[in-house]
C-alpha positions in Angstrom: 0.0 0.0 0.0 2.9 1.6 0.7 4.8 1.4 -2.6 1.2 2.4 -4.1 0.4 5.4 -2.4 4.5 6.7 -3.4 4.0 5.9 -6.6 0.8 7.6 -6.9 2.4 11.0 -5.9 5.0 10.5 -8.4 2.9 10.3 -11.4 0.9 13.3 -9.7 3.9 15.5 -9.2 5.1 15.0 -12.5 1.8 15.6 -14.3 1.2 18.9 -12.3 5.4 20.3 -11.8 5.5 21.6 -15.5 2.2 23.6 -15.0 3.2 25.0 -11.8 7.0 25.6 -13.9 5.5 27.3 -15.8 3.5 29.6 -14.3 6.5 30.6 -12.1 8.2 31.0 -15.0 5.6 33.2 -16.5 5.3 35.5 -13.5 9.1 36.4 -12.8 9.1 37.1 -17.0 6.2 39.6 -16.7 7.5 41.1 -13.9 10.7 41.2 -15.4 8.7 43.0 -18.7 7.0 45.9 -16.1 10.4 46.8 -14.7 12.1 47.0 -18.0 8.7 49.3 -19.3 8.9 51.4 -16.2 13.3 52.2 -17.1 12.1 52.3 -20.3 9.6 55.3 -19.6 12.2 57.0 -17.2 14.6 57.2 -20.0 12.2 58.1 -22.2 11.2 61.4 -20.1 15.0 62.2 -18.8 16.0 62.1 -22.2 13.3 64.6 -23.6 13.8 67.3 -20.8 17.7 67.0 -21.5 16.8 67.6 -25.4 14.7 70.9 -24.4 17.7 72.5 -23.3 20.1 74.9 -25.0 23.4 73.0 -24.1 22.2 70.2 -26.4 22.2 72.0 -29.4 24.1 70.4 -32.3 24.1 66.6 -31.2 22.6 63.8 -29.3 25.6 62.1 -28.7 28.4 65.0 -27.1 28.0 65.8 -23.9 26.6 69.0 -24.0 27.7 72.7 -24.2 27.7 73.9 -21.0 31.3 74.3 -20.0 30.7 78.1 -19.7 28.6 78.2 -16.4 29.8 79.4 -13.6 29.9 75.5 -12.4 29.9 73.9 -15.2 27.1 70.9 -15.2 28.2 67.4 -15.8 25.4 66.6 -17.7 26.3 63.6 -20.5 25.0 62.9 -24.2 21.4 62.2 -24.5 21.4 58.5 -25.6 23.2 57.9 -22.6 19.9 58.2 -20.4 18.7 54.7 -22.4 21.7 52.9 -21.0 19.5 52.7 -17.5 18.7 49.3 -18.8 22.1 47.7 -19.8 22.0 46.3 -16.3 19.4 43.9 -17.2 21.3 42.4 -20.1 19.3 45.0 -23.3 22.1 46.9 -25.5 21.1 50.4 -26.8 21.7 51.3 -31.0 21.2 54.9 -31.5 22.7 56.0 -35.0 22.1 59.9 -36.7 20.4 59.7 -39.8 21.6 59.8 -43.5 19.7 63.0 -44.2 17.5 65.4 -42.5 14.2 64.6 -43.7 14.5 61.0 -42.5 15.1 58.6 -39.5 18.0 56.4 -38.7 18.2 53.0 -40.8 16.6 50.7 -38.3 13.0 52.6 -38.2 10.7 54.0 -41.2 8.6 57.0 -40.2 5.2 58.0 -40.9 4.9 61.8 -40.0 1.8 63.1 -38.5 1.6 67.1 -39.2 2.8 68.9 -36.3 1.7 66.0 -33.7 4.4 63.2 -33.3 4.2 60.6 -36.4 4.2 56.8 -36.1 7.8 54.8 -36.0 7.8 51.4 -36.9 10.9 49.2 -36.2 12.9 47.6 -38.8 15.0 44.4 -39.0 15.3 44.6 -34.6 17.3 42.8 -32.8 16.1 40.7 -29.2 16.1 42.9 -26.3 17.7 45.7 -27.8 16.7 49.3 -27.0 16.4 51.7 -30.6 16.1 55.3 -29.6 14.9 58.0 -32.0 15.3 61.2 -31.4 14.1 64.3 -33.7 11.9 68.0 -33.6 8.7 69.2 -35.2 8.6 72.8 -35.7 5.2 74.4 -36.0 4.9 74.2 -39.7 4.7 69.9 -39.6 8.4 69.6 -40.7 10.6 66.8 -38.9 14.1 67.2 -38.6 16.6 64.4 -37.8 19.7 64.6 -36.5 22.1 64.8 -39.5 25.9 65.2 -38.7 27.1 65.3 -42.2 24.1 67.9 -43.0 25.3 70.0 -41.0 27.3 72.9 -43.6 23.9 72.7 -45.8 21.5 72.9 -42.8 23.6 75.0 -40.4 22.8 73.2 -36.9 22.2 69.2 -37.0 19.8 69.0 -34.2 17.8 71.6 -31.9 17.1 74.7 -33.7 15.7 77.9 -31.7 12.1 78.8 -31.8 10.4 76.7 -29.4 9.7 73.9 -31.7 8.5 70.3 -30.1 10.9 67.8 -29.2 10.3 64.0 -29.6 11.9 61.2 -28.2 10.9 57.8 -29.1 12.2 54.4 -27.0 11.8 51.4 -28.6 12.5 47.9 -26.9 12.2 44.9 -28.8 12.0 42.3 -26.1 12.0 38.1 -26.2 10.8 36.6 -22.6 13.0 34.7 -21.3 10.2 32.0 -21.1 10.4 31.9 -25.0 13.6 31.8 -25.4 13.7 28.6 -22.7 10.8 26.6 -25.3 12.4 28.4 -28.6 9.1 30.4 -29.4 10.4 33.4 -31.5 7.3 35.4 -29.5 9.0 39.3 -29.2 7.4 42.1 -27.3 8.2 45.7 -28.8 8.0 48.2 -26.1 7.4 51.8 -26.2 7.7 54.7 -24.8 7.5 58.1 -26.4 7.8 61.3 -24.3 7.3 64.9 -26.2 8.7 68.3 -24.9 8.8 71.5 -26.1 12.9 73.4 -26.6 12.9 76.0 -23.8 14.8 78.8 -26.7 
């Protein structure tokens, strides 16, 4: 009776252990998905009120202009905001653009008038952060960070006259879960905070 009632639990325990497995598993992954979207929004927003400032004129990726204070700020580059998640294994890819009038390589763009326009991810990589990064003036007319536009255009980024400022975090995201049972399942989040220059 013995033997029976041991064996009994067995076959129980290993019908109902991958269930239970599994919903642990599932649990600790979506927890670990809410903390990455809340760093992902904090980014977001620390990176647009840096943007509205004057120091940042010219590039996202310099540290910014602002060695002429009376104490200077040690303030770093804007992209740098989205590394808050490199401790949680996710890389960042920020790249300027080829031209003015168009976003970096991994996104396509679909502009919106003067409101912020829809970005959709290209070719992304697993749990990889994509920032974009770029101003609406008040005519509807989006402008990219360029570096090599910058003798036709005169300024690459951040031009005066109050104009909107958009940034745009993207993280393409696999659960760990997925990766465990090889399901190609990715979750893109995002987080897209706007702000208006402050010159």
């Amino acid at each position: 009776m013995v033997r029976k009632r041991t064996g009994q639990a067995l076959v129980e325990f290993a019908l109902v252990a991958p269930i239970v497995l599994l919903l642990i598993g599932a649990t600790v992954d979506m927890g670990r998905g809410m903390l990455l979207y809340g760093l992902l929004t904090g980014a977001s927003r620390d990176t647009a009120r840096q943007a509205t400032l004057a120091y940042y004129s010219g590039s996202n990726t310099l540290p910014p202009d602002c060695s002429a204070l009376t104490t200077p700020c040690g303030l770093t580059s804007l992209v740098n905001s989205a590394h808050l998640l490199d401790p949680l294994g996710v890389s960042v890819v920020y790249a300027d653009s080829g031209a003015i009038s168009s976003p970096p390589g991994y996104g396509s763009y679909v502009a919106n008038g003067t409101e912020p326009g829809k970005i959709t991810l290209t070719g992304a990589a697993t749990n990889t952060v994509y920032v974009f990064i770029y101003e609406i003036d008040a005519a509807g007319t989006t402008r990219w960070s360029c570096s090599a536009c910058v003798a036709v255009s005169g300024k690459a980024v951040r031009m005066p006259g109050h104009q909107r400022v958009v940034v745009d975090l993207k993280l393409s995201w696999q659960p760990v879960l997925a990766h465990l049972l090889g399901l190609p399942a990715t979750i893109t989040f995002d987080s897209q905070t706007v702000d208006r220059i402050e010159y």
